[in-house]
C-alpha positions in Angstrom: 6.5 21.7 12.7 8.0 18.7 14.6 11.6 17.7 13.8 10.3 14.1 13.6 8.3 15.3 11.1 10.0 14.4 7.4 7.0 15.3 5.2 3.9 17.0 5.8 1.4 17.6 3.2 -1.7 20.0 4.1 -5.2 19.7 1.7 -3.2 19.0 -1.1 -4.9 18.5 -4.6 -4.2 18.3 -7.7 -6.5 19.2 -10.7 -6.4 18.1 -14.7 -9.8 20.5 -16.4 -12.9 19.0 -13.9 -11.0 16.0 -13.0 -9.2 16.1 -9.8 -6.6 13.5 -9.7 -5.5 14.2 -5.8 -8.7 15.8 -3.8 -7.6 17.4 -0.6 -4.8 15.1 0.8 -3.1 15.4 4.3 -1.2 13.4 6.2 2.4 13.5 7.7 5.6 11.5 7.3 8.3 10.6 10.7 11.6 10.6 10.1 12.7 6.7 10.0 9.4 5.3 8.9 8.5 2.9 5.9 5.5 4.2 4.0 3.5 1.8 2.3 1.0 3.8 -0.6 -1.0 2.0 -2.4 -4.6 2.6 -4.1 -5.9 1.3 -7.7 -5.0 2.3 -10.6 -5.6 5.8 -11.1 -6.0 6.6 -7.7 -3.8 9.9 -7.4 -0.4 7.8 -5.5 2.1 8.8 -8.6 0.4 12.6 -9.4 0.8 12.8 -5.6 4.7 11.7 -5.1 5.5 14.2 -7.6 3.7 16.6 -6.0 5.8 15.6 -2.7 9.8 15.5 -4.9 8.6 19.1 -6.2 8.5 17.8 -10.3 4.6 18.7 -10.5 3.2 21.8 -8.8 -0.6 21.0 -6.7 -2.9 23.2 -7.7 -4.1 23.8 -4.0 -2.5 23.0 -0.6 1.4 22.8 0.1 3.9 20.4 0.8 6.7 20.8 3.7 9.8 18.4 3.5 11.9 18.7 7.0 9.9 22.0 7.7 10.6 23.6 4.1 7.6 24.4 1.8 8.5 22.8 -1.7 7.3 25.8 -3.5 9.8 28.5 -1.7 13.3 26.0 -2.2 12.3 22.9 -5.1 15.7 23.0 -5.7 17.2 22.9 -1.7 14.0 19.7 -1.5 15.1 17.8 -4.4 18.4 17.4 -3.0 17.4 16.1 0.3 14.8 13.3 -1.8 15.8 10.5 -3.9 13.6 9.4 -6.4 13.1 6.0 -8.4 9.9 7.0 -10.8 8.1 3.7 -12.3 10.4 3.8 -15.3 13.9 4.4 -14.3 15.3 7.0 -16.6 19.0 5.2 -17.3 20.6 5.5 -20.5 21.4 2.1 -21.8 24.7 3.2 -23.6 26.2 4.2 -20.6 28.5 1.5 -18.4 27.0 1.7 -15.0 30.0 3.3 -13.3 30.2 6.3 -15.8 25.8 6.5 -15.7 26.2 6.9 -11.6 29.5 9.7 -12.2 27.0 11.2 -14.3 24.7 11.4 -11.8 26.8 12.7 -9.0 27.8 15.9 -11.3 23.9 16.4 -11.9 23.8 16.4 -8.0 26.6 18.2 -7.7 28.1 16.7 -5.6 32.0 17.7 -4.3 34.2 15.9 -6.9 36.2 14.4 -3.7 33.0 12.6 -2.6 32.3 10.7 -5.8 34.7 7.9 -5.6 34.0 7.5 -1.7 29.8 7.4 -2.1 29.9 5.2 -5.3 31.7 2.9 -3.4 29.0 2.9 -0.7 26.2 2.7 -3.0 27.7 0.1 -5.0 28.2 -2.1 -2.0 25.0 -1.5 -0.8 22.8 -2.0 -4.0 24.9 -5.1 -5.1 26.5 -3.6 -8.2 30.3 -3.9 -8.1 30.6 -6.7 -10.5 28.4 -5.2 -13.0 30.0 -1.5 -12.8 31.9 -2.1 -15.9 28.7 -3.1 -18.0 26.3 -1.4 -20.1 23.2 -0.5 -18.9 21.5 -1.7 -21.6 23.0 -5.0 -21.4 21.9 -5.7 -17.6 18.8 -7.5 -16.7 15.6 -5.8 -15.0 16.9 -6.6 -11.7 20.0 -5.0 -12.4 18.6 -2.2 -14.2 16.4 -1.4 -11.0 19.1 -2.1 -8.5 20.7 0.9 -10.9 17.8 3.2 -10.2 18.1 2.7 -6.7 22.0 3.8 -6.5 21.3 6.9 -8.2 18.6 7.7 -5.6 20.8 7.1 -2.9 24.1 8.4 -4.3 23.8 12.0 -3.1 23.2 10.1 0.5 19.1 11.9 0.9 17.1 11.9 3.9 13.9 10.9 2.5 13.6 8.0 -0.5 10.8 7.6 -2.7 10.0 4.7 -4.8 7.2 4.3 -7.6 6.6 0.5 -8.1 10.6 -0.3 -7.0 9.6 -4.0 -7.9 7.6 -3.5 -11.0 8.4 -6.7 -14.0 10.9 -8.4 -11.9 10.4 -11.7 -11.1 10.1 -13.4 -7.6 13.6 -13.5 -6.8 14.0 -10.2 -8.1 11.8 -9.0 -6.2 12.5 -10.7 -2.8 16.3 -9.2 -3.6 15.0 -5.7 -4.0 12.7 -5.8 -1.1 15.6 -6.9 1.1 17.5 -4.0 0.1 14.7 -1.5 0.8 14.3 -2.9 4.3 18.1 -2.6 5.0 17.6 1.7 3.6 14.4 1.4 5.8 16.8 1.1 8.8 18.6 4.5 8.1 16.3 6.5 6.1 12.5 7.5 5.6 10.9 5.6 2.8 7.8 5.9 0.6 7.4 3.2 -1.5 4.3 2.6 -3.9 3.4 -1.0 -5.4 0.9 -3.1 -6.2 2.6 -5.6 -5.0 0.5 -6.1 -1.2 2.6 -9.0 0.7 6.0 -6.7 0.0 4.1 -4.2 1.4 2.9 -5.8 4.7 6.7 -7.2 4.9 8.5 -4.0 4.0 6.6 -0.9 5.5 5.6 0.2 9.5 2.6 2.1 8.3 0.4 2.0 5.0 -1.7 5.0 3.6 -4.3 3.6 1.3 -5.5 5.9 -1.5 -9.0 5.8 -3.4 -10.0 8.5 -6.4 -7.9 10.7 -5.3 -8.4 10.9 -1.6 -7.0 9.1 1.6 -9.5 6.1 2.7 -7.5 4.7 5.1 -4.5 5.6 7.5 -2.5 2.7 9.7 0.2 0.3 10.3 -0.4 -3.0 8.9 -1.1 -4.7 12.0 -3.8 -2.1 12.9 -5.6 -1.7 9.2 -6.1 -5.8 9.7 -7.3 -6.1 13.2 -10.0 -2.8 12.1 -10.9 -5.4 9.0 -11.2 -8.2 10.6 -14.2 -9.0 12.6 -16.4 -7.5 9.8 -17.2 -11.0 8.3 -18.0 -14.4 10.2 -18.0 -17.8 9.5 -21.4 -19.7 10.7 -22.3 -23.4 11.2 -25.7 -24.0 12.2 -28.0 -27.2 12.3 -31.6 -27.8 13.4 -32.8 -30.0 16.1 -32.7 -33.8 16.1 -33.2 -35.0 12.4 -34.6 -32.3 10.9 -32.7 -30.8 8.0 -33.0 -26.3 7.4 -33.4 -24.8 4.4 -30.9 -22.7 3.2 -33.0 -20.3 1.6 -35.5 -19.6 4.4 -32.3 -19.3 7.0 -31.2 -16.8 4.6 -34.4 -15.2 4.4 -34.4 -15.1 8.8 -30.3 -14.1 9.0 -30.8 -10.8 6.5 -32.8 -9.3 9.4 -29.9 -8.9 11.7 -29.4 -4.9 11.7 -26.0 -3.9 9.8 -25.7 -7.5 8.3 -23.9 -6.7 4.5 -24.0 -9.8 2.5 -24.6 -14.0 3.0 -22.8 -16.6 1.0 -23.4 -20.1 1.6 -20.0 -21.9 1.6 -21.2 -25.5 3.4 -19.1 -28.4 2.2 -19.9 -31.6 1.2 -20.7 -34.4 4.5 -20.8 -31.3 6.8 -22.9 -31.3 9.1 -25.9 -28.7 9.2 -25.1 -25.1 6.8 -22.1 -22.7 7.0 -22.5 -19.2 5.9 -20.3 -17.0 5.7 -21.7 -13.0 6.9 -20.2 -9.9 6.0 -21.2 -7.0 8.0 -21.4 -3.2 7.4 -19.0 -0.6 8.0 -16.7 -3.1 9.8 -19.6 -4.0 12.7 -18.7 -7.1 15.1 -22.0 -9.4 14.2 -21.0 -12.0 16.9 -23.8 -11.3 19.6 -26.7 -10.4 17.0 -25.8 -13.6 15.6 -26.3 -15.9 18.5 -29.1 -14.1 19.5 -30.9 -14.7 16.3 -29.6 -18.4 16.5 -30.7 -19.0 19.4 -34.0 -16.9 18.8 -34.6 -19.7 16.0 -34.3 -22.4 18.3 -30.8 -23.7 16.2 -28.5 -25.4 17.0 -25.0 -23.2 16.9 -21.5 -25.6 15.9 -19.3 -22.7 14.9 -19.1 -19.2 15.0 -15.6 -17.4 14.6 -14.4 -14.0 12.5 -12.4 -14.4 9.5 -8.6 -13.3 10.1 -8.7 -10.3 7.2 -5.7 -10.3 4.6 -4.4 -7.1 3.1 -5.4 -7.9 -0.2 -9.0 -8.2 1.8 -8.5 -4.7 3.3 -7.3 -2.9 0.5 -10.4 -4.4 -1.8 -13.0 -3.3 1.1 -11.5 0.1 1.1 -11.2 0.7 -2.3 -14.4 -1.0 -3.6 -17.0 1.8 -2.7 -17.7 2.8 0.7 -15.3 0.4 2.8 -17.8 -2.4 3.0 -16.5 -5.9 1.7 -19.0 -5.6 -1.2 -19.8 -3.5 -4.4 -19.7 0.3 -4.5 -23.4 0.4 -4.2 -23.5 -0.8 -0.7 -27.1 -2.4 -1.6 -27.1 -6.2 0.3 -25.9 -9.1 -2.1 -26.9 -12.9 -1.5 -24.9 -15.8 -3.0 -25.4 -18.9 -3.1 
C-alpha cells in the first residue's frame, strides 16, 4: 500500500438480516484530500464511516487506515481518526473547557500536551470566548464548532465528519465550512452532507453513493463536465410563414437513437419551438440532432448543452440508472 494512501477500503459490505446497507464498496483515500460523500437517504454513507473509524465491524471486506487493517489495531486507528457523528455526543452540563480536558484524558493524551493543544484547537475552532460556558447554554453553531475541537484535539491524521453543517443556519454554515477548508489544508477529510453547494466549495473529489453501492467516483469539476452534454436546449422554426406542430416534432425528434426524454419549454413571443432533450447514458445528441433538423427541412436557431449543476448530477445518479429521468429508464414526454 502507497504511503499516499490514507484509507483504503476493499469490497466492503455491510449486512442487517437480507438487507445489505453497504454492497461491496472500494475505493481509496490520499493523504491531503477533501472527500465529498454524499448519496440519499439511506444510501449506506453513515453505516459506511463507521465501518472506516472502526465503531461497526463490515460483515465482508476490510478497511486499511495508513496501511493498518482496522480489525487487527481498532484501538492504534481510532487514535489517528477524528470523528464528528451527526449528533455530537457533548454533555450539556459540562463548561466547554472542562468537556474538551475530558476529552484529552479519554484520548489519553500526555497531561503536558493538554494546555498546549487546547489552546490550538481553541484558536482554530473559534472557541476562546465561550470556554468558560456551558455546553448546553451555546448555540448550534457553537455546539458544532465544540464537536469539531474534540475531533481535532488529539491532532489526527484523518478527519471525518457526518453532516458537520446539519440545523445551522446560513451563516453558520458558511462559518463552519470555512473552517473545514482551513483543516482541509493540513489534514485528509471526509465530510458527508446533504448540503451540495458546500460540497462543490469544500471538497477536491466527491464519491457519490446509491443503495449501498458507489455510482459515481470524481472531482467536482470532472463529475459536471461527464454530466453535462447529456441534455440540450433546441430552437427550431419552419420555413417562411409556416408554423410546426409541437406534437408531431415530438413525434419525428423521439426517433433519434439514445434520445431519453422531450420537454417543451418555448416561451411566450419566441420565435419557432424550444425543446429541451435529455439523452441516455450521458450521450452527446448534438450531431443526431442537426441531422434530423436538417433531415426535416427546419430551420435550426439554437442548439447548445445545458451546463449540469451538482444538484443535477447527483439526482441523475441517484434516480435509477444515471439517466436524468425515473428509475425505469422508459422514455417520458412533457409538455
Amino acid at each position: 500500500m502507497s504511503e499516499q494512501i490514507m484509507i483504503e477500503a476493499s469490497a466492503l459490505s455491510k449486512r442487517y438480516g437480507d438487507t445489505r446497507a453497504v454492497d461491496l464498496l472500494t475505493f481509496q483515500v490520499q493523504r491531503g484530500e477533501v472527500l465529498g460523500f454524499l448519496g440519499p437517504n439511506g444510501a449506506g454513507k453513515t453505516t459506511t464511516m463507521r465501518m472506516l473509524t472502526g465503531t461497526l465491524r463490515p460483515s465482508e471486506g476490510e478497511v486499511r487506515v495508513a496501511g493498518i487493517r482496522v480489525q487487527d489495531d481498532p484501538l492504534g486507528i481510532r487514535r489517528r481518526i477524528g470523528y464528528l457523528p451527526e449528533n455530537a455526543p457533548l454533555y450539556d452540563e459540562m463548561m466547554v473547557v472542562d468537556f474538551l480536558r475530558f476529552t484529552a484524558r479519554m484520548r489519553e493524551l500526555p497531561v503536558a500536551e493538554h494546555g498546549p493543544r487546547l489552546k490550538v484547537t481553541c484558536d482554530r475552532c473559534g472557541l476562546m470566548d465561550v470556554l468558560g460556558k456551558d455546553i448546553g447554554q451555546l448555540s448550534k453553531g457553537y455546539r458544532q464548532r465544540v464537536g469539531l475541537a474534540q475531533a481535532l484535539l488529539h491532532d489526527p491524521d484523518l478527519l471525518i465528519l457526518d453532516e458537520p453543517t446539519s440545523g445551522l443556519d446560513p451563516n453558520q454554515i458558511v462559518e463552519i465550512r470555512n473552517l473545514i477548508k482551513d483543516i482541509g489544508k493540513e489534514k485528509t477529510v471526509i465530510l458527508s452532507t446533504h448540503i451540495l453547494p458546500e460540497v462543490q466549495a469544500t471538497c477536491n473529489r466527491i464519491l457519490i453513493m446509491n443503495e449501498g453501492r458507489l455510482v459515481a467516483d470524481d472531482s467536482p469539476e470532472g463529475l459536471l463536465a461527464r454530466q453535462s452534454g447529456s441534455t440540450l436546449q433546441l430552437q427550431i422554426k419552419a420555413e417562411g410563414t409556416q408554423e410546426l406542430d409541437s406534437a408531431i416534432v415530438r413525434g419525428k425528434l423521439r426517433e433519434i437513437d439514445g434520445l431519453q426524454s422531450i420537454e417543451v419549454v418555448s416561451a411566450e413571443g419566441e420565435t419557432g419551438l424550444r425543446f429541451k432533450l435529455a439523452a441516455k447514458a450521458e450521450r452527446d445528441l448534438r450531431e443526431a440532432v442537426f441531422r434530423k433538423v436538417v433531415a426535416e427541412g427546419w430551420i435550426l436557431l439554437d442548439m447548445h448543452r445545458e451546463a449540469a449543476s451538482l444538484e443535477e448530477a447527483f439526482r441523475r445518479l441517484t434516480l435509477g440508472d444515471g439517466t436524468p429521468t425515473q428509475a425505469s429508464g422508459e422514455e417520458q414526454d412533457h409538455e
